[in-house]
N, C-alpha and C positions, 0 to 999 in steps of 0.2 A: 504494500500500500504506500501510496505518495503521503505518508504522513501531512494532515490539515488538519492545524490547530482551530478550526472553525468551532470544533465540538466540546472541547477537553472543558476549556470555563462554566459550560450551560450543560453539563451532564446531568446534573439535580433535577434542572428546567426539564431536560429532556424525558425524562421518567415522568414528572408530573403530568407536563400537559400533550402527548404525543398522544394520539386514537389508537390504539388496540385491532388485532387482524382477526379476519372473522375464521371462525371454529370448522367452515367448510371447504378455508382453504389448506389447513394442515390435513384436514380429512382427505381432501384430492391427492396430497402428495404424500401421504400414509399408503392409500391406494394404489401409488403406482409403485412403492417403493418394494426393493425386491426382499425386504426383511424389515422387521420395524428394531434392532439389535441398538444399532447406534446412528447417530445424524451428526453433520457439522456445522453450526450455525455462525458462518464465516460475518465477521461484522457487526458482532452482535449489540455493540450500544449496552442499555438497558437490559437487553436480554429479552427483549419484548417475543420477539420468534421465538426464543428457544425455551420459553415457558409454553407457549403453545403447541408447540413437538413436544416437548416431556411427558404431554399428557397420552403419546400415543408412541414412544419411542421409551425403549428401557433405560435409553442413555443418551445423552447431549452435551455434546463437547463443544464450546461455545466462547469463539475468540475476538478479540478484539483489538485492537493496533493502540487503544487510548485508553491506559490504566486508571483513568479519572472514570470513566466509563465504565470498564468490572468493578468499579470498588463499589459503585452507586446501584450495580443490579440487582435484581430482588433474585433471593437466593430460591432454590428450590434443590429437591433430596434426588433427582435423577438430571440435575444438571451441574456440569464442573466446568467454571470458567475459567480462562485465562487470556495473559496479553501475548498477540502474537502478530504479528503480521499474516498479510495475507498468502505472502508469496513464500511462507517459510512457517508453515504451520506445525509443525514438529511432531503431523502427526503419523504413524504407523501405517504401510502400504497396504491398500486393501481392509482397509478396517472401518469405514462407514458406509451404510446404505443411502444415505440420502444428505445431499447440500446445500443451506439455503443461502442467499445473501438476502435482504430485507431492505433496501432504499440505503443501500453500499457499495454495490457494485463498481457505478463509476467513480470511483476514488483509487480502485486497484490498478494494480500495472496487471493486464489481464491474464497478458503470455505466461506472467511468474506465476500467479491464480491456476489459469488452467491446467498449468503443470501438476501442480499442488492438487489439484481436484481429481487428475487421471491418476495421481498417486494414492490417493486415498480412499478412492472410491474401489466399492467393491464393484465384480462383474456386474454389468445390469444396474447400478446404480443411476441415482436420478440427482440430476441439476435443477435448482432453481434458483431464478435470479427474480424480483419485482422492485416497482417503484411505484409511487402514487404525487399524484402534482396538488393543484387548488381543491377544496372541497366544492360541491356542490349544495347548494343552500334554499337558495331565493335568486329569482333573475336582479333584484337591485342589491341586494348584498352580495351576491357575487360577480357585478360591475366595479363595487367600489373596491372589493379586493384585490381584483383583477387590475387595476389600474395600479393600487398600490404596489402590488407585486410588479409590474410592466414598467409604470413611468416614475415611480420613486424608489424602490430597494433594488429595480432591476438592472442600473449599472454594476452594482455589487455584490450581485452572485457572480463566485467562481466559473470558471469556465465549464467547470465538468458537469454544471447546472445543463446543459443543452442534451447530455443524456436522456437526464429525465422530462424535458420538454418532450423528446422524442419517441417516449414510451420505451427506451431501451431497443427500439427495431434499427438503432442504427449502431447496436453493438456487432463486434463477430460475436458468433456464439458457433461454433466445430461441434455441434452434437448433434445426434439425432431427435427433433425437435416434434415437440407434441403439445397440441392444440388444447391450452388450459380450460376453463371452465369461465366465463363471467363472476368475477366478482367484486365484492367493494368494502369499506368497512364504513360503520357507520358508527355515530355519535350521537346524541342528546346532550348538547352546549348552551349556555348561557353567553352572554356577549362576554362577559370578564377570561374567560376559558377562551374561546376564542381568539382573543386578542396576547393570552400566555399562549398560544400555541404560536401565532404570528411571532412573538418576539423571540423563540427557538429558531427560527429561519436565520440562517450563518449572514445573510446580506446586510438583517436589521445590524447587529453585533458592528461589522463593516462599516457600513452607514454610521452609526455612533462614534464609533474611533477616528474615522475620518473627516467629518464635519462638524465632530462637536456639539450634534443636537441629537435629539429622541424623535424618529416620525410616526412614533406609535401615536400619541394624543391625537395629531390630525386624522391617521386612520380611525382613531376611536368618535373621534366628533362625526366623522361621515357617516360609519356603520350606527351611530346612534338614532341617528333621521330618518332609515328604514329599518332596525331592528328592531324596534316597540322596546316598550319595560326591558329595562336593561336585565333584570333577573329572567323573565323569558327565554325557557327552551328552545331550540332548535333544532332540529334534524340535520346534520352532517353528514354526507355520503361523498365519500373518494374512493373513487374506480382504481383497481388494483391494474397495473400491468405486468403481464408474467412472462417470463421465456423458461421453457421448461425442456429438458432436455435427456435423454438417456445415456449414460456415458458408458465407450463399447472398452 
């Protein structure tokens, strides 16, 4: 991994306010896997994936390139983390069934990745890569974010941001590639949630260090005009994009 200190400060944040992945997409990729024994959840952050595999996998091995990140993941008794990079995972040939990356992908150097992935994976083993971009909400709340993300924090996203604009269809991906399932995750959000999930995005961070101001308040004064009662729920739904792959 190209080490990006984007994440290491806001790992707290990122636990708090980050949406959660739906329970039918580890089921899909339980299903396809050729054993449910062990899984590698490359990039794990939080550990957010690799809580959702444990519940269907005996074991989870679950890395991370940002120790600030493992120290802050919510532990569980069939998952053992550690800091590793991506391209140098130190793990044992042929010894998991299934790989995930979770909205990490492009930060790797992929060629060191893929290595790593044909080394670890058992015969028949399965890849999975996803990313997910803006939520979908309201057509006017999702104007005003849409802008915000566009015409104010969007000089300072990183560059490896343009993956995920692309759904990830403009990675290589060498496998033999299998046609995922629709899916999404969803949320029930209050406007204050909301706006912590906005301020986890590595551009706002950026934006702050570099001009010296916060542009959360203006997004907040916007989304207040169409989002009623600030206490007021909302429905959150962000479309998963997956590349799913069998490694031969």
């Amino acid at each position: 991994m190209r080490l990006q200190n984007h994440f290491a400060a806001q790992a707290g944040k990122y636990r708090e306010f980050r949406p959660t992945y739906p329970s039918e997409l580890f089921d899909f990729l339980a299903s396809l896997s050729p054993a449910r024994q062990r899984a590698w959840d490359c990039g794990t952050g939080n550990g957010q994936a690799a809580l959702g595999l444990a519940e269907r996998f005996a074991l989870v091995v679950a890395s991370d390139a940002t120790r600030q990140q493992i120290t802050r993941a919510t532990s569980h008794r069939r998952v053992r983390y550690w800091v590793a990079l991506a391209e140098k995972s130190g793990l044992k040939g042929s010894s998991v069934d299934l790989v995930t990356v979770a909205q990490a992908v492009h930060w790797f150097d992929l060629e060191g990745f893929y290595a790593q992935v044909r080394h670890a994976a058992r015969p028949g083993g399965i890849l999975a890569l996803w990313c997910y971009g803006l939520p979908e909400i309201d057509p006017e709340i999702d104007r005003s974010i849409r802008t915000f993300y566009t015409d104010v924090v969007g000089p300072y996203w990183p560059k490896e941001r343009h993956h995920v604009e692309a759904r990830y269809r403009d990675l290589p991906f060498p496998f033999a590639e299998i046609d995922p399932p629709h899916c999404a995750m969803e949320a029930e959000w209050d406007l204050s949630r909301l706006l912590g999930y906005v301020g986890t995005w590595s551009p706002v961070k950026i934006f702050r260090r570099e001009t010296r101001r916060d542009p959360l308040p203006a997004l907040a004064d916007a989304l207040a005009e169409v989002w009623g009662p600030a206490r007021r729920t909302r429905t959150l739904r962000f479309p998963l994009h997956l590349r799913v792959g069998r490694v031969s």
